[in-house]
C-alpha positions as a Python dict, from the first residue, in 0.01 Angstrom:
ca = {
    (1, 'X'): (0, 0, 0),
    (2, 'X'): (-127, 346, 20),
    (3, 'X'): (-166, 570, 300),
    (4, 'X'): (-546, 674, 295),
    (5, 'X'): (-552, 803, 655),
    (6, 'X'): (-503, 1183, 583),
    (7, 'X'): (-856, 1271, 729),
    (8, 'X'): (-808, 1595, 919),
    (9, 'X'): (-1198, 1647, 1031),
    (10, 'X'): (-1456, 1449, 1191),
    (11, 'X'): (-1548, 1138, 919),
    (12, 'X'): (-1921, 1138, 863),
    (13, 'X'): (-2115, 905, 1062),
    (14, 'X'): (-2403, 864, 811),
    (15, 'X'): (-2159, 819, 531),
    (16, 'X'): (-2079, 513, 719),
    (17, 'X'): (-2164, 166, 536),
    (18, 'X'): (-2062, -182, 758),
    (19, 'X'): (-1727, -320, 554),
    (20, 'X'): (-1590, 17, 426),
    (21, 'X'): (-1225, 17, 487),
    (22, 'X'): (-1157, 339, 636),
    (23, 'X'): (-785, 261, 635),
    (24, 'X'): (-468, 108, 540),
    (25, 'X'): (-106, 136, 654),
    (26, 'X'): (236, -61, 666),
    (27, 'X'): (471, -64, 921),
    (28, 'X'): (806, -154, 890),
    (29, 'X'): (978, -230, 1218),
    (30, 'X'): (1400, -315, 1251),
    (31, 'X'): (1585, -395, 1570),
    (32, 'X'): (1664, 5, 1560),
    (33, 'X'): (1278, 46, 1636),
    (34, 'X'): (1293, -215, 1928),
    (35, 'X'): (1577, -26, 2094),
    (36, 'X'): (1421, 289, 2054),
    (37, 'X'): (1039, 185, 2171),
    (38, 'X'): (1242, 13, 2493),
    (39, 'X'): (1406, 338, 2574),
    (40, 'X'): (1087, 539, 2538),
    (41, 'X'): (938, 277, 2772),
    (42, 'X'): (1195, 185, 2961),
    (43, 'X'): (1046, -212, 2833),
    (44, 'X'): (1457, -368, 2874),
    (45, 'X'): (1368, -753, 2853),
    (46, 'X'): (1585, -900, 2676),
    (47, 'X'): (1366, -1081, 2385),
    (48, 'X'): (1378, -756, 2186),
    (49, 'X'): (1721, -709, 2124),
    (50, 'X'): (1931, -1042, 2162),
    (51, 'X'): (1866, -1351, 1944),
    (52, 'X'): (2022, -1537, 2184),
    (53, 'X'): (1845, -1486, 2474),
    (54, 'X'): (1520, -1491, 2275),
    (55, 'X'): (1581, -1846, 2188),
    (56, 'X'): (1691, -1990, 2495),
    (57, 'X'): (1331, -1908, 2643),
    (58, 'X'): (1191, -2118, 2317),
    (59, 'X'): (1107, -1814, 2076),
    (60, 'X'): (1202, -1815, 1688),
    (61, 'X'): (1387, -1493, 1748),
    (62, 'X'): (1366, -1119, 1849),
    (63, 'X'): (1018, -975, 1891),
    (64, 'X'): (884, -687, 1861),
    (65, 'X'): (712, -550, 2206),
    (66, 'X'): (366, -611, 2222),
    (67, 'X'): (264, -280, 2323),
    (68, 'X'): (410, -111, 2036),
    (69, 'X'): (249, -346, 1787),
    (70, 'X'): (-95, -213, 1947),
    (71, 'X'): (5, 131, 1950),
    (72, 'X'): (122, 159, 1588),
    (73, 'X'): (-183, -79, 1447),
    (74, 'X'): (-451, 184, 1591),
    (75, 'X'): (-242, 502, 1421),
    (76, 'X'): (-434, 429, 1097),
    (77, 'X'): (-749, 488, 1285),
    (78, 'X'): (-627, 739, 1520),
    (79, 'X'): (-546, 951, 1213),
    (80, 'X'): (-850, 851, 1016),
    (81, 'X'): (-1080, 981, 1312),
    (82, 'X'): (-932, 1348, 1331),
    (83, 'X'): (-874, 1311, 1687),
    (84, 'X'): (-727, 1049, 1992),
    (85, 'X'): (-981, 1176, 2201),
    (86, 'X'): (-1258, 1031, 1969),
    (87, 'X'): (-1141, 683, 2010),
    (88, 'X'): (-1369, 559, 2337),
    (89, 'X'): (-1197, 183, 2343),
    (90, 'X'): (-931, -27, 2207),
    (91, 'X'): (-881, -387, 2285),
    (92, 'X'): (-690, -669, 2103),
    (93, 'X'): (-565, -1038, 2178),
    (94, 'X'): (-206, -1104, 2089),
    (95, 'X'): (-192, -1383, 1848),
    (96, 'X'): (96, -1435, 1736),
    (97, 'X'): (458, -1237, 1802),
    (98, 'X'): (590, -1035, 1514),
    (99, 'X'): (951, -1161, 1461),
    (100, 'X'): (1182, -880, 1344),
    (101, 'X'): (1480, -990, 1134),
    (102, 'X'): (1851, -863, 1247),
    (103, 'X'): (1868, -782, 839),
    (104, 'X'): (1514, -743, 687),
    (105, 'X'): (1334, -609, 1017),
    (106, 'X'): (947, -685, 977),
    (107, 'X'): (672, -548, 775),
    (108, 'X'): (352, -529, 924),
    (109, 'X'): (-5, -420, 794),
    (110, 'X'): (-300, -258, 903),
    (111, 'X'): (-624, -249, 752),
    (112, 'X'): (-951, -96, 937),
    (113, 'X'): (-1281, -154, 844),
    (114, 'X'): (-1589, -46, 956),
    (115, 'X'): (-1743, -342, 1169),
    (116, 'X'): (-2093, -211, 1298),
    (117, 'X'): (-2229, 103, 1381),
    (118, 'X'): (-2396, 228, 1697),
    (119, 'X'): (-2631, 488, 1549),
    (120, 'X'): (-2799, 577, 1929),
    (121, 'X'): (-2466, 651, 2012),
    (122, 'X'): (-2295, 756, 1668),
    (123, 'X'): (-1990, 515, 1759),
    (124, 'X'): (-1843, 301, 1469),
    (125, 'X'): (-1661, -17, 1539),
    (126, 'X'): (-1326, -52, 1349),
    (127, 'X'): (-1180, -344, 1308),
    (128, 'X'): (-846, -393, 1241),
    (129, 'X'): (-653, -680, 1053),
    (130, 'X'): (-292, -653, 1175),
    (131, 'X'): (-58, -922, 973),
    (132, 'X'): (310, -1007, 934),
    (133, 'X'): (297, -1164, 560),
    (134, 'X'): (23, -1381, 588),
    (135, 'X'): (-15, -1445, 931),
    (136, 'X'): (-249, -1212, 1190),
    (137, 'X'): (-76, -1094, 1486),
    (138, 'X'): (-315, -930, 1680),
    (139, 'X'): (-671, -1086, 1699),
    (140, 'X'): (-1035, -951, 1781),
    (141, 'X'): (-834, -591, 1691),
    (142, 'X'): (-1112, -343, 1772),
    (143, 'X'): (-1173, 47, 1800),
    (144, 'X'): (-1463, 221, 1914),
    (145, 'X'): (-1468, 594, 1800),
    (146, 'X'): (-1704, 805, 1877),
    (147, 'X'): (-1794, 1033, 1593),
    (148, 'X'): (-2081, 1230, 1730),
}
């Protein structure tokens, strides 16, 4: 999939139609990742490094953390929107865990699309579709940037 986030001004509110993907990224996560994002946020449970442990609580295996799931699906937009500060809110419901293999690690996409736009306020709704193969991990995945 190619990277189409290399905006580096302000995207054009009026260009703006409803359904334009405004980008696309994957993500490829291994257990290395997991031990670095739990040292950068000091986030030591135990499900994100040992198979073991992540199993005796009744998961299929190591997961990724939630937080940096979030964090790396709203990059795409993040960089689309020429600046963090223009993103106003971001909310999502977990949906499903991403599962990172001890050997393959985990690919996950992003795609954001515009969802509707606020033209009194010239803020666009993005919203994301975050997936591991087929399956949506993070539901109801929205941005509000504020492009005026």
């Amino acid at each position: 999939m190619a990277d189409t986030t290399a905006a580096t001004t302000t995207p054009d509110f009026a260009a703006l139609v409803v359904g334009d993907v405004v980008a696309e990224r994957e993500f490829a996560l291994t257990r290395d990742s997991l031990v670095r994002y739990a040292g950068a946020s000091g986030d030591f449970n135990a499900i994100h490094y040992r198979d073991d442990v992540a199993r005796e609580v009744g998961l299929p295996g190591v997961l990724a953390h939630g937080m940096l799931t979030m964090g790396f699906a709203v990059q795409p937009v993040v960089d689309w929107a020429g600046d963090p500060g223009r993103v106003a809110d971001y909310q999502v419901r977990f949906t499903r865990p991403v599962v990172v293999d001890p050997e393959s690690g985990a690919l996950v996409t992003v795609v954001a699309k515009v969802g509707q736009l606020d033209e009194s306020a010239t803020v666009a709704r993005i919203d994301l579709t975050v997936k591991l193969g087929g399956d949506t991990v993070l539901g109801k995945a929205q941005v509000r940037v504020a492009l005026g």
